[in-house]
DRENKOLFI-102571 format. One record per residue: residue number from 0; x, y, z of N, C-alpha, C in turn. Coordinates in steps of 0.2 Angstrom, whole numbers. Atoms other than C-alpha are relative to their C-alpha. Last residue first. Layout:
<atoms>
+-----+-------+--------+-------+--------+---------+-------+-------+--------+-------+
!   i ! neast ! nnorth !   nup ! caeast ! canorth !  caup ! ceast ! cnorth !   cup !
+-----+-------+--------+-------+--------+---------+-------+-------+--------+-------+
! NUM !     X !      Y !     Z !      X !       Y !     Z !     X !      Y !     Z !
...
+-----+-------+--------+-------+--------+---------+-------+-------+--------+-------+
</atoms>
This chain:
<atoms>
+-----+-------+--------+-------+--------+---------+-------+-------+--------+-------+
!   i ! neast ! nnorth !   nup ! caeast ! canorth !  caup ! ceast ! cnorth !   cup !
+-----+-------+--------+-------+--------+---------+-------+-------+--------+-------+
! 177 !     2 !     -2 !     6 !     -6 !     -14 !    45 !     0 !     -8 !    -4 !
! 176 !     8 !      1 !     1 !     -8 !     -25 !    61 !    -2 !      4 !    -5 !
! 175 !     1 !      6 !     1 !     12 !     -28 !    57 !    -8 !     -1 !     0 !
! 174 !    -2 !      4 !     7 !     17 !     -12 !    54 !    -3 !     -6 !    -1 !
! 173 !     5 !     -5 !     3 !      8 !      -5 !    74 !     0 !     -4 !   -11 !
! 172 !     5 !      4 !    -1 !     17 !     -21 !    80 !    -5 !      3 !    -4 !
! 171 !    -1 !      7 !     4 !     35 !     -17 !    72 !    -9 !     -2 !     3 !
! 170 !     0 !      0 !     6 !     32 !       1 !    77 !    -1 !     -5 !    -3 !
! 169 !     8 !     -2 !     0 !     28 !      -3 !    95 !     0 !      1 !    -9 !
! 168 !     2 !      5 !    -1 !     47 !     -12 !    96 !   -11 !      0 !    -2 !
! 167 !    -1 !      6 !     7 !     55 !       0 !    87 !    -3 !     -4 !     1 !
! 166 !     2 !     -1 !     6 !     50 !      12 !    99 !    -1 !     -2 !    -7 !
! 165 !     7 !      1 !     1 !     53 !       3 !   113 !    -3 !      2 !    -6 !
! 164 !     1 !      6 !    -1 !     71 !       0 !   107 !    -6 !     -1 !     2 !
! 163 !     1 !      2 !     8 !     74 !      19 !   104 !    -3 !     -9 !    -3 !
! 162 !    -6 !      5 !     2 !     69 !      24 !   120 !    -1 !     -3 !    -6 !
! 161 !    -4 !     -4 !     0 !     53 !      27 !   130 !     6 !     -3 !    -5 !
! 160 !    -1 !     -2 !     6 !     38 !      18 !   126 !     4 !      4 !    -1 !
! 159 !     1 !      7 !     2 !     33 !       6 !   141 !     3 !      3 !    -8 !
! 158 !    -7 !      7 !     2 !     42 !      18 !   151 !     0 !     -4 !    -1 !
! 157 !    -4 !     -1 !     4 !     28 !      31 !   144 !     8 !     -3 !     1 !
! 156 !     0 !     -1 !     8 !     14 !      21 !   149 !     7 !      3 !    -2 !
! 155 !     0 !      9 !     2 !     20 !      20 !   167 !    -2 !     -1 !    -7 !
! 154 !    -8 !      1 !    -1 !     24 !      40 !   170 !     2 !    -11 !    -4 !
! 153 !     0 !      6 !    -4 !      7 !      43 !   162 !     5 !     -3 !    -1 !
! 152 !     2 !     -3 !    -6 !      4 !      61 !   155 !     1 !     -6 !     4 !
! 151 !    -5 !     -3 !    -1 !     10 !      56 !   138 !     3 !      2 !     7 !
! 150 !    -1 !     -8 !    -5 !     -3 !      44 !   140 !     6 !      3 !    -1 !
! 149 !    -4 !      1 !    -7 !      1 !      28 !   125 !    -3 !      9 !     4 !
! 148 !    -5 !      5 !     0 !     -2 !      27 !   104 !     0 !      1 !     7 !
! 147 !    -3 !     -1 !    -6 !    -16 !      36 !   101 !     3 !     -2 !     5 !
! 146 !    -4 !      6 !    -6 !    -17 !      31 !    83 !     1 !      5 !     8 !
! 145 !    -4 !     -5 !    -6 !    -28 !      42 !    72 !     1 !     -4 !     6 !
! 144 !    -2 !      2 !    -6 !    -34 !      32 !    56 !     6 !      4 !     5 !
! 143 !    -5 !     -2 !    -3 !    -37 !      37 !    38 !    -1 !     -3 !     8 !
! 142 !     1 !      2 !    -7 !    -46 !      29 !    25 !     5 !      3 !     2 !
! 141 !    -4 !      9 !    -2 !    -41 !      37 !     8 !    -2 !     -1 !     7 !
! 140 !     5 !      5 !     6 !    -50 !      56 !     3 !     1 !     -6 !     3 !
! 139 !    -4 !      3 !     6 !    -44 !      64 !    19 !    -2 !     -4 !    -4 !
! 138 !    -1 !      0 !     6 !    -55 !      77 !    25 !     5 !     -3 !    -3 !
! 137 !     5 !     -3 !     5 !    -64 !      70 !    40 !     2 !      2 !    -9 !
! 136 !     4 !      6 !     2 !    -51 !      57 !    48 !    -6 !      4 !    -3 !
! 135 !    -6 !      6 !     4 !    -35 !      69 !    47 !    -8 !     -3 !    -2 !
! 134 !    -1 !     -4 !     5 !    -51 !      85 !    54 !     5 !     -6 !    -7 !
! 133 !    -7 !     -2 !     2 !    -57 !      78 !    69 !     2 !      1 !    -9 !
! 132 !    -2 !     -6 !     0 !    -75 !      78 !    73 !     8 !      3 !    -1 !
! 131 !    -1 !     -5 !     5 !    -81 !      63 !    67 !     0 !      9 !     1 !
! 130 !     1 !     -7 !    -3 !    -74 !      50 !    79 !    -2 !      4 !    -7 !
! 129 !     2 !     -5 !     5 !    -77 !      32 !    80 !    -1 !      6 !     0 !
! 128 !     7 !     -6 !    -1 !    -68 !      24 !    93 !    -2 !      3 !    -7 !
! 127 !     2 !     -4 !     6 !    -57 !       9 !    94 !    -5 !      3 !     1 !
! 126 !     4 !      2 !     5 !    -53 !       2 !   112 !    -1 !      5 !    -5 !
! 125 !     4 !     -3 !    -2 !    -46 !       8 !   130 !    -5 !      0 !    -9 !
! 124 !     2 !      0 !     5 !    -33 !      -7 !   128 !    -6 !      4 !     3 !
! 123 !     4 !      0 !     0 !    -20 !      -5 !   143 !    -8 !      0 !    -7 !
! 122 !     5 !     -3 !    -4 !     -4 !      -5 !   134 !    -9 !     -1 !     0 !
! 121 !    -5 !     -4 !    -3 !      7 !     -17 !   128 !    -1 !      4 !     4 !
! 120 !    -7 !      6 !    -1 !     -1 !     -32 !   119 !     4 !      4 !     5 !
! 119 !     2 !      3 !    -5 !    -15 !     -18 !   116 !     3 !     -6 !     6 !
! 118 !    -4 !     -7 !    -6 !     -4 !      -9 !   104 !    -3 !     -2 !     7 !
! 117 !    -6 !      1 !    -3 !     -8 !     -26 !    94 !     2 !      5 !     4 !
! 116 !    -1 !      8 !    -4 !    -27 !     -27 !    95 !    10 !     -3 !     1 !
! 115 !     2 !     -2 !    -3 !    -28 !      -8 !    90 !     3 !     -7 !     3 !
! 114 !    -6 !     -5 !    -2 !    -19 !      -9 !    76 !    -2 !     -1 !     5 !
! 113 !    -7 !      3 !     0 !    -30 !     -22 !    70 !     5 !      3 !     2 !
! 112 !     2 !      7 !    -5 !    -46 !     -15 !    77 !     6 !     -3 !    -1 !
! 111 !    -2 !     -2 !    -4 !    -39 !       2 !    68 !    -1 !     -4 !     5 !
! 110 !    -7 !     -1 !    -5 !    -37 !      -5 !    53 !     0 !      1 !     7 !
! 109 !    -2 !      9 !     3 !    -55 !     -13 !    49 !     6 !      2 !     2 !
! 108 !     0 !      5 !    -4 !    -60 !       3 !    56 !     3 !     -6 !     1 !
! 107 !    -7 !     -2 !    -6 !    -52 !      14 !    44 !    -3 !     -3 !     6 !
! 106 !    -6 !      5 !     1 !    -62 !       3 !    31 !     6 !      3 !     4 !
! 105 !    -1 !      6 !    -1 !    -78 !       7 !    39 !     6 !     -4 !    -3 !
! 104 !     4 !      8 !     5 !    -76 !      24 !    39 !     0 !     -5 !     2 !
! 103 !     6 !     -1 !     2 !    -71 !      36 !    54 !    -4 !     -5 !    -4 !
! 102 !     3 !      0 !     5 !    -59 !      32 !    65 !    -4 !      3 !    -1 !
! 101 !     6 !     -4 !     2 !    -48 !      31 !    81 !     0 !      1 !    -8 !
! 100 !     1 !     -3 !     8 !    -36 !      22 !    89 !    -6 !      1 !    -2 !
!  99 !     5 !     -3 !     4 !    -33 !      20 !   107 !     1 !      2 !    -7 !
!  98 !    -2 !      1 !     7 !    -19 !      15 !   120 !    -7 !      1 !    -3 !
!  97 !     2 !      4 !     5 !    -19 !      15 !   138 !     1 !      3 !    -7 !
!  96 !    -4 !      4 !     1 !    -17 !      27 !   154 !    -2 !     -4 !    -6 !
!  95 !     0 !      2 !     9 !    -24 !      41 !   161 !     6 !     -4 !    -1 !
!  94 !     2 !      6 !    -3 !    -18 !      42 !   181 !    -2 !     -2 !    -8 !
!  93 !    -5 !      7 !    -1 !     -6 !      55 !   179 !    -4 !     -6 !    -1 !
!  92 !    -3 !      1 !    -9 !    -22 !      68 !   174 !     7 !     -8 !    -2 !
!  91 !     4 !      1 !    -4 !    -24 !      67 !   154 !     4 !      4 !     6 !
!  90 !    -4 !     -6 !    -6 !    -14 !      68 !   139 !    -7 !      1 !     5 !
!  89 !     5 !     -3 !    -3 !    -17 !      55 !   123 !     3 !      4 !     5 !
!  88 !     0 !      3 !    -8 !     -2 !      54 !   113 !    -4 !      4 !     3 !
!  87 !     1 !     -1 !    -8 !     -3 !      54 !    93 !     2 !     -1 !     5 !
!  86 !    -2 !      1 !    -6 !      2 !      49 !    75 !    -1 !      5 !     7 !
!  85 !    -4 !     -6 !    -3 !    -10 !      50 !    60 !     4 !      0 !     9 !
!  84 !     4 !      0 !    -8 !    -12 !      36 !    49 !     6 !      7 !     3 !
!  83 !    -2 !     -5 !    -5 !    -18 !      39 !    32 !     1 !     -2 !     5 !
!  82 !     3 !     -1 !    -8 !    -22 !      24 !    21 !     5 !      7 !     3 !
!  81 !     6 !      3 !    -2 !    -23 !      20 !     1 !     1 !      0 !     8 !
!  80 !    -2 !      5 !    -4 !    -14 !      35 !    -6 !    -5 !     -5 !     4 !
!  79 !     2 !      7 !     1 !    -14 !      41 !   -23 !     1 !     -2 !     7 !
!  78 !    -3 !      7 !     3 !     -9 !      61 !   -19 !    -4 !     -4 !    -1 !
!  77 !     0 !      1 !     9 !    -18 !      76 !   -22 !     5 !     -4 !    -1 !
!  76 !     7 !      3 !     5 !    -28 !      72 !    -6 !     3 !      3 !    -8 !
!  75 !     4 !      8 !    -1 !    -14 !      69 !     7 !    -2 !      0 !    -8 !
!  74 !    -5 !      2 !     1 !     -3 !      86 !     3 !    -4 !     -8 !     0 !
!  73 !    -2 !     -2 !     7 !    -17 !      97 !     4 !     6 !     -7 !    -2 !
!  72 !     4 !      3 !    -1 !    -24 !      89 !    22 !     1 !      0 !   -10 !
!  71 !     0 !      8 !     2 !     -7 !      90 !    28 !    -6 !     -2 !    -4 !
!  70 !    -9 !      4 !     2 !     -3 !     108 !    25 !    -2 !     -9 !    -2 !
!  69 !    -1 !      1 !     9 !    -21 !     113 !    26 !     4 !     -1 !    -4 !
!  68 !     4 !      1 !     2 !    -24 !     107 !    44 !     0 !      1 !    -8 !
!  67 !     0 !      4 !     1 !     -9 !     111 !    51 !    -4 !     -5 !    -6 !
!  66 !    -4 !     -1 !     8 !    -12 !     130 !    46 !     2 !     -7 !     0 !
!  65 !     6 !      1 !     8 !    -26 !     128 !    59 !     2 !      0 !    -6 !
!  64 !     4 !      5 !     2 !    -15 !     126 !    73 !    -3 !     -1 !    -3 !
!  63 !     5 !      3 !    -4 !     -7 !     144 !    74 !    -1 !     -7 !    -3 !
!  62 !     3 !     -4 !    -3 !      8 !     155 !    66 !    -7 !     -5 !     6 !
!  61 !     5 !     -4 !    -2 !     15 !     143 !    57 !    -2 !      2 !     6 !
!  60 !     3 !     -3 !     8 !     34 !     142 !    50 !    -7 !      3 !     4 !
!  59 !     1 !    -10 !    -1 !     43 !     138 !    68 !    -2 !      2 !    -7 !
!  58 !    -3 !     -3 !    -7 !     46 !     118 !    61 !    -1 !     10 !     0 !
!  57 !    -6 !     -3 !    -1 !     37 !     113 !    45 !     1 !      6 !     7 !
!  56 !     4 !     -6 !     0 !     21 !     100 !    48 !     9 !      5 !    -1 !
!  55 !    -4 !     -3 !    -8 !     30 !      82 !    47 !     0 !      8 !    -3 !
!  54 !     3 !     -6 !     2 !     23 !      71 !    33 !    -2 !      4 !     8 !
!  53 !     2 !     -4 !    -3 !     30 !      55 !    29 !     0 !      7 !     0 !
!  52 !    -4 !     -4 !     0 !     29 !      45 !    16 !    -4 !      5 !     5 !
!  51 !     2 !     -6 !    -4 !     28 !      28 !    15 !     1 !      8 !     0 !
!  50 !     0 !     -6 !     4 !     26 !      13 !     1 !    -2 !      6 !     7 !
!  49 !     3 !     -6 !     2 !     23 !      -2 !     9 !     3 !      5 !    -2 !
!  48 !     2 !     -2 !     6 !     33 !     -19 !     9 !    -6 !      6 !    -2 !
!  47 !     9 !      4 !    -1 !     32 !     -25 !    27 !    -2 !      2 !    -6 !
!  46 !    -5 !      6 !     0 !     51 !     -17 !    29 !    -7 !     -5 !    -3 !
!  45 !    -6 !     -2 !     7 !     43 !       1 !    22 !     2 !     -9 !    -1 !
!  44 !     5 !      1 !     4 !     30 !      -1 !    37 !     4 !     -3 !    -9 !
!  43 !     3 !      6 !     1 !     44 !      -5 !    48 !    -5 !     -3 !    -5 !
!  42 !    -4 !      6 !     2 !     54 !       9 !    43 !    -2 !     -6 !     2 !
!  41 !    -1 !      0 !     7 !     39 !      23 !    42 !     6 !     -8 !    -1 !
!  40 !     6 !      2 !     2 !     37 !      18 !    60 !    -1 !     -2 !    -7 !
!  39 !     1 !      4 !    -4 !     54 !      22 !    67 !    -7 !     -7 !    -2 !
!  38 !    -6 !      4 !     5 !     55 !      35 !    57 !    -2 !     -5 !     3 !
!  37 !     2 !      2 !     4 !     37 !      41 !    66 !     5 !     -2 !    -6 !
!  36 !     5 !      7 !     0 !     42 !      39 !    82 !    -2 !     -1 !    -7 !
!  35 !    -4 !      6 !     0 !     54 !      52 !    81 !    -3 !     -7 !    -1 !
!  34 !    -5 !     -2 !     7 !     41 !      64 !    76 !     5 !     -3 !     2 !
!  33 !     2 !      2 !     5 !     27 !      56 !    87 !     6 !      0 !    -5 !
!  32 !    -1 !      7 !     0 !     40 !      58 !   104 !    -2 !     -2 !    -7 !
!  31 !    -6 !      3 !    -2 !     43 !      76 !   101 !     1 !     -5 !    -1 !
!  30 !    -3 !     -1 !     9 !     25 !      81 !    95 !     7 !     -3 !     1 !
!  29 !     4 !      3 !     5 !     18 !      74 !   112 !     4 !     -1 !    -7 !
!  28 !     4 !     -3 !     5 !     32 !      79 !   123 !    -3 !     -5 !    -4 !
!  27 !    -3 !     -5 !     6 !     35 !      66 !   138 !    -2 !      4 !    -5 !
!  26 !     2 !      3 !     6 !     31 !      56 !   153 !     5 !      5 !    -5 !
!  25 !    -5 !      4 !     3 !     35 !      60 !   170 !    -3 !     -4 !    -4 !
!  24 !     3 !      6 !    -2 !     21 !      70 !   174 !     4 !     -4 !     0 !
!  23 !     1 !     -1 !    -8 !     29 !      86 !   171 !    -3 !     -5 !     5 !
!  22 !    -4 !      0 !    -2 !     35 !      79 !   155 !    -2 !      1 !     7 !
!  21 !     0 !      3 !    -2 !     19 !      78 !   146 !     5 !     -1 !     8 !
!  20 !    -6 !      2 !    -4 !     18 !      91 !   136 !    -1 !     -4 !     7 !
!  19 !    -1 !     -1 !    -8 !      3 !      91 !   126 !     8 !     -3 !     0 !
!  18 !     0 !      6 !    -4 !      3 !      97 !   110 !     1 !      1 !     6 !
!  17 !     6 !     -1 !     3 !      3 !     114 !    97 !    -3 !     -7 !     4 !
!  16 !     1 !      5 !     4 !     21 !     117 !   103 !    -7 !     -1 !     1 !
!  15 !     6 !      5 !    -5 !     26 !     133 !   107 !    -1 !     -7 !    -5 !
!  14 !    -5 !      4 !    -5 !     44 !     141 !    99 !    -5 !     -5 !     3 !
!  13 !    -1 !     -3 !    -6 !     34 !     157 !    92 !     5 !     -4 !     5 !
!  12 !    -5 !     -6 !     2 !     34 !     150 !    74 !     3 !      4 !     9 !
!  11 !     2 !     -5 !     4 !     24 !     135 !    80 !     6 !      4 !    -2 !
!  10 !    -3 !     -6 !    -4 !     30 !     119 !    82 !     1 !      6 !    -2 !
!   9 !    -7 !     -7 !     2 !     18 !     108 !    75 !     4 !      2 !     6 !
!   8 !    -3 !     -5 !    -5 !      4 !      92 !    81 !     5 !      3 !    -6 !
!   7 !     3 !     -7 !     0 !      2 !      77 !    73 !     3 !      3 !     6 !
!   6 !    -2 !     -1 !    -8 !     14 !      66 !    65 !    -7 !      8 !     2 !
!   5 !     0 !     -8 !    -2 !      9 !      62 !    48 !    -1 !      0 !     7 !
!   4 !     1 !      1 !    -9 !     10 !      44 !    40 !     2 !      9 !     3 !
!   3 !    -1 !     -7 !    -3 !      3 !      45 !    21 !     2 !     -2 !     8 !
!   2 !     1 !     -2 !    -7 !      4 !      26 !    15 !     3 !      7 !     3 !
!   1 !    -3 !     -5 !    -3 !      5 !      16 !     0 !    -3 !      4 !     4 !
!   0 !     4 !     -6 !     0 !      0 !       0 !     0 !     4 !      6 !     0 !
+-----+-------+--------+-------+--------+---------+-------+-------+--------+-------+
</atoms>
């Protein structure tokens, strides 16, 4: 297949980041983690025979998080691609905890049960969700799927995904229930 993978979240022109910050929980940056996370990801997919190309919002360019929005959504829909996934980390209180992928269609379903069913291997499983209020799973022509890979905010979730070795190791499951 080939395959849009797009980190969400920017860092704005001001130096902020459009994500949650984790850290003061003992966790980590959202956009931080995703955008390392997602070589990591693209190289498993790539190993699995896909076609990937990542799509990482340009650093201190915009001005607010709206302009992610027509960057990724312009570069998706006048490619060929057959799936979208958007990487994330949910952000809560410390105690938030687990894994989640989210959809809209019925054929981003079909993946996100499968992604779902291995990131579940690792984190709490708080289950696939139908969302139509997000913007990756509304205006992308190709199925798309919005991975909430782990709490940022949750010191034990993110020593299950700290480090280049987990990293690689979530990637290889996420690859795999593509």
């Amino acid at each position: 297949m080939k395959i849009a993978l797009t980190v969400g979240h920017s860092l704005l022109k001001n130096g902020c980041y459009t994500s949650a910050d984790g850290k003061t929980y003992g966790g980590c940056n959202e956009y931080k983690w995703c955008k390392a996370f997602s070589k990591q990801l693209a190289s498993a997919l790539k190993k699995n025979g896909h076609k990937v190309k990542r799509i990482v919002c340009p650093e201190k360019k915009f001005t607010c998080s709206t302009q992610e929005k027509n960057y990724k959504l312009n570069l998706i829909n006048r490619s060929n691609y057959n799936l979208v996934i958007e990487l994330h980390l949910n952000a809560a209180s410390p105690s938030g905890r687990g894994t989640e992928v989210l959809y809209k269609s019925p054929a981003g379903k079909r993946f996100a049960e499968k992604v779902q069913k291995q990131l579940s291997s690792v984190f709490q499983d708080r289950g696939t969700k139908e969302r139509t209020d997000l913007y990756i799973l509304n205006g992308s022509k190709p199925p798309a799927i919005l991975i909430e890979t782990f709490f940022c905010t949750n010191k034990n979730d993110y020593a299950k995904a700290k480090g280049k070795a987990n990293r690689k190791k979530l990637a290889k499951l996420i690859a795999d229930g593509i």
